[in-house]
N, C-alpha and C positions, 0 to 999 in steps of 0.2 A: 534541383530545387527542392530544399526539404519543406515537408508539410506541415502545417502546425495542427498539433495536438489538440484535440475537442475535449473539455472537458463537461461533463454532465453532472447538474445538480442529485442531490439525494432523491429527491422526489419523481426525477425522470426516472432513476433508478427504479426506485419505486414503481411505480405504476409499471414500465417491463418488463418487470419480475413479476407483476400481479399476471397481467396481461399475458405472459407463458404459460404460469397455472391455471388460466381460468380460459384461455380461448383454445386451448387444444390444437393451437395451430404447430408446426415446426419451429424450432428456433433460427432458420433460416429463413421463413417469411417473417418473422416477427423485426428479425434485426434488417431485410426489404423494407418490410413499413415506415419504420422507424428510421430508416435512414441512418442506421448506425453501423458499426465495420465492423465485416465478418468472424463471428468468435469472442465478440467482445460481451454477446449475453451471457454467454455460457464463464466468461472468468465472473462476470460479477455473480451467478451463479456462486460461483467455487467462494468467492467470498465476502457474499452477503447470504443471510438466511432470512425468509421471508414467515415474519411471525404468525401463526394459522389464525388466530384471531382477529387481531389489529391491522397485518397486511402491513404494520410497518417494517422496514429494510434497516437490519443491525450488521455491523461487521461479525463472521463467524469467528467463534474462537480460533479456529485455527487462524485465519488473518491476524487477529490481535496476536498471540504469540510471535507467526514471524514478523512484525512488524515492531514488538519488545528486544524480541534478539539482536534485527537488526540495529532501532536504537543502541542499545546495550557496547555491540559490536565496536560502533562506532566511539561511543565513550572511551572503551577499552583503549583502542586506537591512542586519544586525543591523552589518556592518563599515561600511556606510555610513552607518548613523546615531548610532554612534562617529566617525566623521570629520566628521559634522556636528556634534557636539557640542564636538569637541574645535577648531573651526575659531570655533564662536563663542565659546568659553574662551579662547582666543586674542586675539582682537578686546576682551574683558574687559579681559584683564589690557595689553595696549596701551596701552590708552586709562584705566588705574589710573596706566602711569609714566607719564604725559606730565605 
């Protein structure tokens, strides 16, 4: 039986990221409390940065990056198999004038 994915708003995000700078607890009670699955503070950690003044939660650059690439990636993909299609429409109509 597969389990469904929880997803959490920005603002939970938020507040648990506050909540690990500011109560000095482990990231292991924190993500107990919280009722969230193990490891999972530490990736948003990895990429979100928590702004020292405002306490608001932005994606870190390095997130935006791979997440441009991957974008990107994918384009790539889709323009290449547009050039493959249009290379054997080509080859079609060819071989229609002869």
């Amino acid at each position: 039986m597969a389990t469904q994915k929880r997803k959490y708003d920005t603002s939970f995000k938020q507040e648990a990221l506050r909540l690990l700078e500011m109560s000095g607890k482990s990231v292991r009670q924190i993500e107990d409390d919280l009722g969230i699955t193990p490891g999972l503070l530490n990736k948003w950690k990895q990429r979100y940065r928590l702004h020292p003044t405002t306490g608001e939660v932005k994606p870190s650059e390095q997130h935006e990056l791979e997440a441009e690439n991957r974008r990107l990636r994918r384009e790539l993909e889709l323009v290449k198999a547009e050039r493959e299609l249009l290379k054997k429409a080509v080859k079609l109509f060819a071989e229609d004038v002869r």
